[in-house]
mmCIF file of the N, C-alpha and C atoms, coordinates in Angstrom:
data_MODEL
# 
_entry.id   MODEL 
# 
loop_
_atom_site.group_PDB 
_atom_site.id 
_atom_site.type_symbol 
_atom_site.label_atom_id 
_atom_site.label_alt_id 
_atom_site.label_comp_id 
_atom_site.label_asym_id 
_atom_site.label_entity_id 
_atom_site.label_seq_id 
_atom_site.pdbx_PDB_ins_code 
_atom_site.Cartn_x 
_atom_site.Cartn_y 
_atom_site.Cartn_z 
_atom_site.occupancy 
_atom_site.B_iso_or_equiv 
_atom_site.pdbx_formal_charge 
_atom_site.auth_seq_id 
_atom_site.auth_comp_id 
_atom_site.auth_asym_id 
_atom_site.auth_atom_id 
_atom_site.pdbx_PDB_model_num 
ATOM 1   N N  . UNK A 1 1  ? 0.840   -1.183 0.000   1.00 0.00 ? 1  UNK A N  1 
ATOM 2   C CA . UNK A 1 1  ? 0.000   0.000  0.000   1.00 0.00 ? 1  UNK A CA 1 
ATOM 3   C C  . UNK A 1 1  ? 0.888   1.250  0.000   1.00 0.00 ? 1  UNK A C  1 
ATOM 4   N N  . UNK A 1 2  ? 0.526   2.050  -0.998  1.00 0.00 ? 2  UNK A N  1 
ATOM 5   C CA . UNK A 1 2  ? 0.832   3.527  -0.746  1.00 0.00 ? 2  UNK A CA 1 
ATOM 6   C C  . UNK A 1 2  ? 0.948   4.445  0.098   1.00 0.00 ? 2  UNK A C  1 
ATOM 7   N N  . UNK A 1 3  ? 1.996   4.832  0.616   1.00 0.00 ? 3  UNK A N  1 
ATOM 8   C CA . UNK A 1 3  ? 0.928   5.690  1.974   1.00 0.00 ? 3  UNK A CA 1 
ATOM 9   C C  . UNK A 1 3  ? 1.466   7.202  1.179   1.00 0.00 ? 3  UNK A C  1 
ATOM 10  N N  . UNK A 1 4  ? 0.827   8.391  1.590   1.00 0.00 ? 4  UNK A N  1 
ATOM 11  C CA . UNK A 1 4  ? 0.776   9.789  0.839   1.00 0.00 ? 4  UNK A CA 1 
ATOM 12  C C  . UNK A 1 4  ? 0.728   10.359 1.973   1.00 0.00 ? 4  UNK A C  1 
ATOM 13  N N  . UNK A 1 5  ? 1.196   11.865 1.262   1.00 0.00 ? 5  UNK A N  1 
ATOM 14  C CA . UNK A 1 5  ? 1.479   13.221 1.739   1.00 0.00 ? 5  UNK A CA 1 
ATOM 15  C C  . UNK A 1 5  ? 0.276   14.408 1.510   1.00 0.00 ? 5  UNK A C  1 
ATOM 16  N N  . UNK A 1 6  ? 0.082   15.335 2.195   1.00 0.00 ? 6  UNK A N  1 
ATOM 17  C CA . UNK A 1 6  ? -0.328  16.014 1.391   1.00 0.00 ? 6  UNK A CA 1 
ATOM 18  C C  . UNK A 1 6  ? 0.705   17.941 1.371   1.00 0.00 ? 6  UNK A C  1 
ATOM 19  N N  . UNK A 1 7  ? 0.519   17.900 0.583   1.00 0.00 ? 7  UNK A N  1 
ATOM 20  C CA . UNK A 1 7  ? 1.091   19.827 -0.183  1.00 0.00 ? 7  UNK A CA 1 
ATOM 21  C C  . UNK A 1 7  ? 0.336   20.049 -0.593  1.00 0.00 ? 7  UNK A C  1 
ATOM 22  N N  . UNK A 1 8  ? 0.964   21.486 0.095   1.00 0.00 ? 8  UNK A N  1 
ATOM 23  C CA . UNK A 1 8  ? -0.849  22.168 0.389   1.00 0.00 ? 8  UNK A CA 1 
ATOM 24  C C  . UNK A 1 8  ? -0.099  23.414 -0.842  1.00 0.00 ? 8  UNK A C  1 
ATOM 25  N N  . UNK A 1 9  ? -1.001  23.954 -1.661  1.00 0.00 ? 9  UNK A N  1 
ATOM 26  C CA . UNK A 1 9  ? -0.974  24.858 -2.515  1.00 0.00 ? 9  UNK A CA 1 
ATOM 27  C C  . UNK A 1 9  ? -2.114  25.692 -3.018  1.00 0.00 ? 9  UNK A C  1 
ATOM 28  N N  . UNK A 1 10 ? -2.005  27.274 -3.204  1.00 0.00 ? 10 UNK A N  1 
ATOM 29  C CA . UNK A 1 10 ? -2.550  28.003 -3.041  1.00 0.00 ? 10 UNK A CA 1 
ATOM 30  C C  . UNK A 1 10 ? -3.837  27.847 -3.553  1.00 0.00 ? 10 UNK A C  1 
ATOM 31  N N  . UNK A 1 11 ? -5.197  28.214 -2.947  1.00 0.00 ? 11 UNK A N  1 
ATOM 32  C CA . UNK A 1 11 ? -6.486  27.431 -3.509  1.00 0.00 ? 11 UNK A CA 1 
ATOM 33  C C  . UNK A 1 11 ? -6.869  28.104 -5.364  1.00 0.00 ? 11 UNK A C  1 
ATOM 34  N N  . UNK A 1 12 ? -6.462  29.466 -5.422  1.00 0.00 ? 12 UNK A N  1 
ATOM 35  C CA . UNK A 1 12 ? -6.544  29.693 -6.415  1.00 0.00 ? 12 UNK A CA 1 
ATOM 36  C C  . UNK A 1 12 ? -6.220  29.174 -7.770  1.00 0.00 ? 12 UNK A C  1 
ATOM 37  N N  . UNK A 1 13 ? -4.804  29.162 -7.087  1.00 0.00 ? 13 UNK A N  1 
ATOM 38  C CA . UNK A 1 13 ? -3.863  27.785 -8.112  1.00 0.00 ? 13 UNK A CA 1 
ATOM 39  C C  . UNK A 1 13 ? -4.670  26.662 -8.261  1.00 0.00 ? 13 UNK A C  1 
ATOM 40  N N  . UNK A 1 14 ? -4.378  25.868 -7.577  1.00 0.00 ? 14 UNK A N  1 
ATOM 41  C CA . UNK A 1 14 ? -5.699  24.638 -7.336  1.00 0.00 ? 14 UNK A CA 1 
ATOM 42  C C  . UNK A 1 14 ? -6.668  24.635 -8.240  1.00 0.00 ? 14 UNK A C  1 
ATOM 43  N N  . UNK A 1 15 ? -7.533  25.623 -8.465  1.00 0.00 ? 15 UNK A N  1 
ATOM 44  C CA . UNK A 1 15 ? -8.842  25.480 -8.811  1.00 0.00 ? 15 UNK A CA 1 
ATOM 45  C C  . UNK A 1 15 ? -9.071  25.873 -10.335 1.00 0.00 ? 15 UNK A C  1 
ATOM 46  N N  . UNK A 1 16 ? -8.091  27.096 -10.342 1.00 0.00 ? 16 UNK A N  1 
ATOM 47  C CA . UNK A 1 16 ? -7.208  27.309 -11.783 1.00 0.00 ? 16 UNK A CA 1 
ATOM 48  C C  . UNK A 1 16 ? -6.742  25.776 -12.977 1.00 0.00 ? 16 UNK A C  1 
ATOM 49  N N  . UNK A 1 17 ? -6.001  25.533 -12.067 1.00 0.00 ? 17 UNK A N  1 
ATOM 50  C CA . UNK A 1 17 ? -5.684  23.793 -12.689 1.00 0.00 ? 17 UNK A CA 1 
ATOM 51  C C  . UNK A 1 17 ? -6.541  22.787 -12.994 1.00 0.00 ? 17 UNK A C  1 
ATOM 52  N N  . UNK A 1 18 ? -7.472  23.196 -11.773 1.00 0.00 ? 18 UNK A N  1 
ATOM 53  C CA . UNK A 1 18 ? -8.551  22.016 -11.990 1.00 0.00 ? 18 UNK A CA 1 
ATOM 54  C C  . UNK A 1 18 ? -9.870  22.310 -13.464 1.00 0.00 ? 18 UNK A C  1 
ATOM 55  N N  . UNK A 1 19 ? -9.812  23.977 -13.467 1.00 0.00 ? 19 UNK A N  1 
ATOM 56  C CA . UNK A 1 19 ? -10.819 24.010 -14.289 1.00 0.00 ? 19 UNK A CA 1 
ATOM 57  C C  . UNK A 1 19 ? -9.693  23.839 -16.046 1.00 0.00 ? 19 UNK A C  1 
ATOM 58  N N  . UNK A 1 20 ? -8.523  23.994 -16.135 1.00 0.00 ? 20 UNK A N  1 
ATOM 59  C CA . UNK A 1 20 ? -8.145  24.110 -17.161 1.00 0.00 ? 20 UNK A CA 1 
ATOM 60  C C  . UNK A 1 20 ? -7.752  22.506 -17.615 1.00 0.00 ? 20 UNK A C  1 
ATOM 61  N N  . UNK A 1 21 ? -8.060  21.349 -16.916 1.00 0.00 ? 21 UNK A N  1 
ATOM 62  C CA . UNK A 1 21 ? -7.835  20.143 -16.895 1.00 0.00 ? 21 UNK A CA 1 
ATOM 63  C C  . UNK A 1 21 ? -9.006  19.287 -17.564 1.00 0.00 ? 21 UNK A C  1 
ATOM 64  N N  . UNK A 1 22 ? -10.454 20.432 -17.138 1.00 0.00 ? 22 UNK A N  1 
ATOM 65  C CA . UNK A 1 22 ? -11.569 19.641 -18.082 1.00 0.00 ? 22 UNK A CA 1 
ATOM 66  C C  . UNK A 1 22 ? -12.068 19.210 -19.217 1.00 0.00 ? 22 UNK A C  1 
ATOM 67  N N  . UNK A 1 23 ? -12.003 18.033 -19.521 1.00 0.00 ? 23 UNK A N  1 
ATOM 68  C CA . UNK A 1 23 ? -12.240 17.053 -20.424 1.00 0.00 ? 23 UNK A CA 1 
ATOM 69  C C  . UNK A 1 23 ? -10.851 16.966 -21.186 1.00 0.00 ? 23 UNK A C  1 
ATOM 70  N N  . UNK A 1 24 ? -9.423  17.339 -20.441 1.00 0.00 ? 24 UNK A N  1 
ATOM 71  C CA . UNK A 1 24 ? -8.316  16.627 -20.435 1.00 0.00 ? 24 UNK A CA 1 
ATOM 72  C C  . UNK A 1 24 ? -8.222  14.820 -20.887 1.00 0.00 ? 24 UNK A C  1 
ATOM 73  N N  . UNK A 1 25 ? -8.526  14.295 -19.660 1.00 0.00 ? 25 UNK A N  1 
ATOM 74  C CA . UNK A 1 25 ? -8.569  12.441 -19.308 1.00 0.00 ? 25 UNK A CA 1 
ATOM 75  C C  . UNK A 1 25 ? -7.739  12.469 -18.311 1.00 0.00 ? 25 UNK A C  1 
ATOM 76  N N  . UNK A 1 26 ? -7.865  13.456 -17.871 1.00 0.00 ? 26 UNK A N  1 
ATOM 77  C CA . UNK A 1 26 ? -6.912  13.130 -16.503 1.00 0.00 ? 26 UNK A CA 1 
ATOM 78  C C  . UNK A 1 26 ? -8.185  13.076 -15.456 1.00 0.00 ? 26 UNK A C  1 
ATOM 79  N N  . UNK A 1 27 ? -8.009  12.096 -14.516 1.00 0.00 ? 27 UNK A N  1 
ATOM 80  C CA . UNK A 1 27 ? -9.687  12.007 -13.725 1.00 0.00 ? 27 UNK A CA 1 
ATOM 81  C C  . UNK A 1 27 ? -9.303  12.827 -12.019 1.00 0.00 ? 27 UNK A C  1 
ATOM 82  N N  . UNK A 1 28 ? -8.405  13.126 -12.039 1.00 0.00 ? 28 UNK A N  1 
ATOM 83  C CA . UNK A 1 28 ? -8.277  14.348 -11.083 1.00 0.00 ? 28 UNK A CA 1 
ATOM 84  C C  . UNK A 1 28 ? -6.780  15.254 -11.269 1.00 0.00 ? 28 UNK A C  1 
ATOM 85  N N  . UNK A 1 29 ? -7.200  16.623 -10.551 1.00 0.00 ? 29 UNK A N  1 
ATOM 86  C CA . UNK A 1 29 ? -5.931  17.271 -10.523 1.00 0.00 ? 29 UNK A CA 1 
ATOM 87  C C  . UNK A 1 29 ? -4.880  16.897 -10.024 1.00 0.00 ? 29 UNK A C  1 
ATOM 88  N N  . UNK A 1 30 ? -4.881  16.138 -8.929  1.00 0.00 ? 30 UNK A N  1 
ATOM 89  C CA . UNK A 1 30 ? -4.176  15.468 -8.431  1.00 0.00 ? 30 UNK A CA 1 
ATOM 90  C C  . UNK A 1 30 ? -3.239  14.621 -9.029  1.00 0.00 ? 30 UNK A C  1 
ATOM 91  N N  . UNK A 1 31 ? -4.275  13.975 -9.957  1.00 0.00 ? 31 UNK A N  1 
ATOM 92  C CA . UNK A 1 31 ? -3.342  12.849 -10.761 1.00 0.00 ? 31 UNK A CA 1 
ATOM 93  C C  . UNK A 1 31 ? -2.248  13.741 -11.851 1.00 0.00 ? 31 UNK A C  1 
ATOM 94  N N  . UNK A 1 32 ? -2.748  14.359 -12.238 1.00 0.00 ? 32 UNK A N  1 
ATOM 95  C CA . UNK A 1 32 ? -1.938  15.250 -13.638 1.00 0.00 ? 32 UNK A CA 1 
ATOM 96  C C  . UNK A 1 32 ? -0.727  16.015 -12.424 1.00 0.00 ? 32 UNK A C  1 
ATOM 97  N N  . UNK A 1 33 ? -0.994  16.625 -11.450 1.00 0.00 ? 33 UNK A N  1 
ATOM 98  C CA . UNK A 1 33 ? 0.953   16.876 -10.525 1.00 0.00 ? 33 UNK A CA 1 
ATOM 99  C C  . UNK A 1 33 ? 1.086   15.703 -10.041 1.00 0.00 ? 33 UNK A C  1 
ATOM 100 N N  . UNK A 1 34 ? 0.967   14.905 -9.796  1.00 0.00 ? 34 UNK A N  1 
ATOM 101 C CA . UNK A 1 34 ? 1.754   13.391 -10.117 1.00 0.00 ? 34 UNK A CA 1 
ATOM 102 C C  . UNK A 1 34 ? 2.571   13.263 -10.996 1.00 0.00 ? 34 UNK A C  1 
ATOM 103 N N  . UNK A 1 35 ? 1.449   13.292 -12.591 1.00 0.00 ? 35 UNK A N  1 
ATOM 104 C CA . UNK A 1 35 ? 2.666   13.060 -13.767 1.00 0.00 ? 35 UNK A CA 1 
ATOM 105 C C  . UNK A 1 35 ? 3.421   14.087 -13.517 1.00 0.00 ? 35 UNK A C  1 
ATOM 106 N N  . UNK A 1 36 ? 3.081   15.423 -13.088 1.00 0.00 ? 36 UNK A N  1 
ATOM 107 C CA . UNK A 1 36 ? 3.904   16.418 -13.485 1.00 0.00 ? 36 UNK A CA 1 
ATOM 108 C C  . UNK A 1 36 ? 5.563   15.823 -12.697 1.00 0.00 ? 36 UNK A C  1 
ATOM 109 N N  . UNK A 1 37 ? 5.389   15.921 -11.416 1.00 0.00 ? 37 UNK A N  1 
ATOM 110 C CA . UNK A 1 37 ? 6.441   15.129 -10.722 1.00 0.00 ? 37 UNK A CA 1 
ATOM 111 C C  . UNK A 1 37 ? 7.442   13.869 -11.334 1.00 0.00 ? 37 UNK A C  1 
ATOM 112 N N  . UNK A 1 38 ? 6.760   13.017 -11.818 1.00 0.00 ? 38 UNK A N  1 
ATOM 113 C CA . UNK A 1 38 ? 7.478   11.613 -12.059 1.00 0.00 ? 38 UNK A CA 1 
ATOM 114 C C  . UNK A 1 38 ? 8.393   12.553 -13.792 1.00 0.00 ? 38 UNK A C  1 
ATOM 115 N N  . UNK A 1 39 ? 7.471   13.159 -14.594 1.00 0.00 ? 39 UNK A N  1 
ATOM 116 C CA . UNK A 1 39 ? 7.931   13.413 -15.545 1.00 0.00 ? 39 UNK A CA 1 
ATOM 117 C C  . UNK A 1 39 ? 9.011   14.401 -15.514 1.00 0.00 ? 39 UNK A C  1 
ATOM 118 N N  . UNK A 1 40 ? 9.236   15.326 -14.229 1.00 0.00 ? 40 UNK A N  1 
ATOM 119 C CA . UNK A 1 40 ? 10.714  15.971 -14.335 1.00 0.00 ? 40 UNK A CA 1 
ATOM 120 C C  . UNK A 1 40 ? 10.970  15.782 -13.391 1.00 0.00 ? 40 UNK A C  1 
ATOM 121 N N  . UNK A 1 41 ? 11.123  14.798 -12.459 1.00 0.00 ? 41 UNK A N  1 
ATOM 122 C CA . UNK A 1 41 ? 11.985  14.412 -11.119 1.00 0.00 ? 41 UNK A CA 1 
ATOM 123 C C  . UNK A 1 41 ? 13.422  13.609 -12.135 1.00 0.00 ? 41 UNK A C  1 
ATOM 124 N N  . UNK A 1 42 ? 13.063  13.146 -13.104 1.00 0.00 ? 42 UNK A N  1 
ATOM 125 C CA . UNK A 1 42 ? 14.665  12.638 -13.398 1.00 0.00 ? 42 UNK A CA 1 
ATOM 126 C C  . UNK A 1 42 ? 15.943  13.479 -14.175 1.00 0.00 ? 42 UNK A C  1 
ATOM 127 N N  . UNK A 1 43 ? 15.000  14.630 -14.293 1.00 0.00 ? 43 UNK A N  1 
ATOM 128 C CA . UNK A 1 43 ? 15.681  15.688 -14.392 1.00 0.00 ? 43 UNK A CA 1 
ATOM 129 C C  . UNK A 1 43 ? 16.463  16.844 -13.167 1.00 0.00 ? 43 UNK A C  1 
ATOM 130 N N  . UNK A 1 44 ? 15.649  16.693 -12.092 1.00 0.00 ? 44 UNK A N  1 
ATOM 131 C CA . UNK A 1 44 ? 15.932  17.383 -11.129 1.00 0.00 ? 44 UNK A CA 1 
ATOM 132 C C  . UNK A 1 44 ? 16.773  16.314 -10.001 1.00 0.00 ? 44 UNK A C  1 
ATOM 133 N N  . UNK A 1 45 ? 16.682  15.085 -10.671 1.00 0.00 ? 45 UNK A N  1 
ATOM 134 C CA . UNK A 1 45 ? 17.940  14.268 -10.081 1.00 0.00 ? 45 UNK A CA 1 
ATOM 135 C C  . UNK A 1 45 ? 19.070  14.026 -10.348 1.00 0.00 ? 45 UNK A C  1 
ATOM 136 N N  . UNK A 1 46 ? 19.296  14.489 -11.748 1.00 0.00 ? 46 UNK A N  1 
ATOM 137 C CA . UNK A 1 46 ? 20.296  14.293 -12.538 1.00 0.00 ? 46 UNK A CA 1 
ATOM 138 C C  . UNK A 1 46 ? 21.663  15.056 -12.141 1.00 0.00 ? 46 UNK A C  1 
ATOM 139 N N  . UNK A 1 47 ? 22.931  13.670 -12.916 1.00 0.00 ? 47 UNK A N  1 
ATOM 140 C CA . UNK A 1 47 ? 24.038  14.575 -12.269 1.00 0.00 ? 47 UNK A CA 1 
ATOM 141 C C  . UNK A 1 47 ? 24.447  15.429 -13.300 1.00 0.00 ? 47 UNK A C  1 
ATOM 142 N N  . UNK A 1 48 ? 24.039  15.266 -14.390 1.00 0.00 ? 48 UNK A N  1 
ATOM 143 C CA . UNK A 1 48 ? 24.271  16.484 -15.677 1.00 0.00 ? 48 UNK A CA 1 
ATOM 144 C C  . UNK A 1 48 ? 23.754  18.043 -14.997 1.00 0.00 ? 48 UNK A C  1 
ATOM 145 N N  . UNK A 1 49 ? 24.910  19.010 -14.571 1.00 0.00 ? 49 UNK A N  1 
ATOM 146 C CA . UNK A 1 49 ? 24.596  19.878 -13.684 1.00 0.00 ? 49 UNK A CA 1 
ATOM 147 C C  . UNK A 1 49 ? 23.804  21.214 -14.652 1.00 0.00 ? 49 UNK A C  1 
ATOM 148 N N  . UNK A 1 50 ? 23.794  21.174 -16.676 1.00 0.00 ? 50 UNK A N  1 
ATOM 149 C CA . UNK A 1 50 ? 22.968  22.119 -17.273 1.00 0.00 ? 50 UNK A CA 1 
ATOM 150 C C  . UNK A 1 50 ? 21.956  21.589 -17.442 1.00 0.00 ? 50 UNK A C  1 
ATOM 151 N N  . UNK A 1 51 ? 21.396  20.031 -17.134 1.00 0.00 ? 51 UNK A N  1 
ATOM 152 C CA . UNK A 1 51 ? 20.099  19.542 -17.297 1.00 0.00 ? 51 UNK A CA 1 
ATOM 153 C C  . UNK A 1 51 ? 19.583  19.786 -15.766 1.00 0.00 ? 51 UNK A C  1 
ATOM 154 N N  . UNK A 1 52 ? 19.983  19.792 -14.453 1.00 0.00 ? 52 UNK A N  1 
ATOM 155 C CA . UNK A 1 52 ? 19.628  20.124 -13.511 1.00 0.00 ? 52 UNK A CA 1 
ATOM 156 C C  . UNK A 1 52 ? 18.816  21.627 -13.429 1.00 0.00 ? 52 UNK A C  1 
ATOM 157 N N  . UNK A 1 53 ? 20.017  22.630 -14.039 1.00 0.00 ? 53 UNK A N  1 
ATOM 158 C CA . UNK A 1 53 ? 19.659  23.886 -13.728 1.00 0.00 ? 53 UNK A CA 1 
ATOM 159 C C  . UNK A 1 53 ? 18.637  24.485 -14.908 1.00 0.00 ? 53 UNK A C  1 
ATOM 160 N N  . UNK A 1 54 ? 18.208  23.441 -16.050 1.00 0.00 ? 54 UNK A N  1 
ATOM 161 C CA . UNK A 1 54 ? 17.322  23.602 -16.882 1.00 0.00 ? 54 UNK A CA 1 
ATOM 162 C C  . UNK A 1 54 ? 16.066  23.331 -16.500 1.00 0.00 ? 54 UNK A C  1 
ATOM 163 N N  . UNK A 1 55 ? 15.922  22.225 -15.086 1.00 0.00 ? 55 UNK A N  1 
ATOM 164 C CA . UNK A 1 55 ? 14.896  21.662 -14.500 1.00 0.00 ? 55 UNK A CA 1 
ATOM 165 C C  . UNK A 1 55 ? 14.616  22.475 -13.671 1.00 0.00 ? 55 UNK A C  1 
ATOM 166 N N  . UNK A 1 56 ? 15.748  23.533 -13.208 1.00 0.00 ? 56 UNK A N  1 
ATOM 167 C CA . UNK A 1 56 ? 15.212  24.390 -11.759 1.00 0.00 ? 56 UNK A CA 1 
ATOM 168 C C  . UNK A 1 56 ? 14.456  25.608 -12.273 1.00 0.00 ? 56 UNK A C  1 
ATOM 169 N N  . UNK A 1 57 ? 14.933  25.522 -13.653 1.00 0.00 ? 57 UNK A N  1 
ATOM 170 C CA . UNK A 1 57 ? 14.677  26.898 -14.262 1.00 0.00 ? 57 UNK A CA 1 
ATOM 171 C C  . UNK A 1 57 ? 15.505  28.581 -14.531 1.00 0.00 ? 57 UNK A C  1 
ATOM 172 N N  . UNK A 1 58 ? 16.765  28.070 -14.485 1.00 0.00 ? 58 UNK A N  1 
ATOM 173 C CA . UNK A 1 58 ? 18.146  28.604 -14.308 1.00 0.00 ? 58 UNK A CA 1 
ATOM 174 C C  . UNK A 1 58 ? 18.381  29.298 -15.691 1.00 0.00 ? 58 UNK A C  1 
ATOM 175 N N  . UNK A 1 59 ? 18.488  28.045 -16.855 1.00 0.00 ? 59 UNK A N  1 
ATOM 176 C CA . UNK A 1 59 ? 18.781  28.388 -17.859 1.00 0.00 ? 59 UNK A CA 1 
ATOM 177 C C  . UNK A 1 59 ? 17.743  28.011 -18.686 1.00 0.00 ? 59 UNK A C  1 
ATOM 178 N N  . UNK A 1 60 ? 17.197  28.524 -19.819 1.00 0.00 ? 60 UNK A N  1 
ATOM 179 C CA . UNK A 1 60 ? 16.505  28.359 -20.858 1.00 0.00 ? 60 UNK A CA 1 
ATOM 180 C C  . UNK A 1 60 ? 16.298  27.209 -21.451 1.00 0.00 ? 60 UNK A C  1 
# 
């Protein structure tokens, strides 16, 4: 079993996301910063230090 966290983020944001997600296929907001996470965490792990600072948002 999974066990989870929660991060808490601003409700505006939140609700912003949630309405721009409809009729996406994503079946919650939740799920889509998930992908967002898994899809650049191997970037923000990386030891390539201009793909790091491309992930932090450093360089272009």
């Amino acid at each position: 079993m999974v066990e989870y966290v929660n991060i808490p983020i601003p409700r505006p944001l939140y609700e912003r996301l949630t309405k721009a997600l409809e009729g996406s296929g994503y079946r919650s907001t939740t799920e889509y910063i998930i992908f967002l996470i898994r899809k650049n965490l191997p970037d923000l792990e990386s030891k390539d230090e201009e793909r790091r600072l491309r992930a932090l948002g450093y360089i272009p």
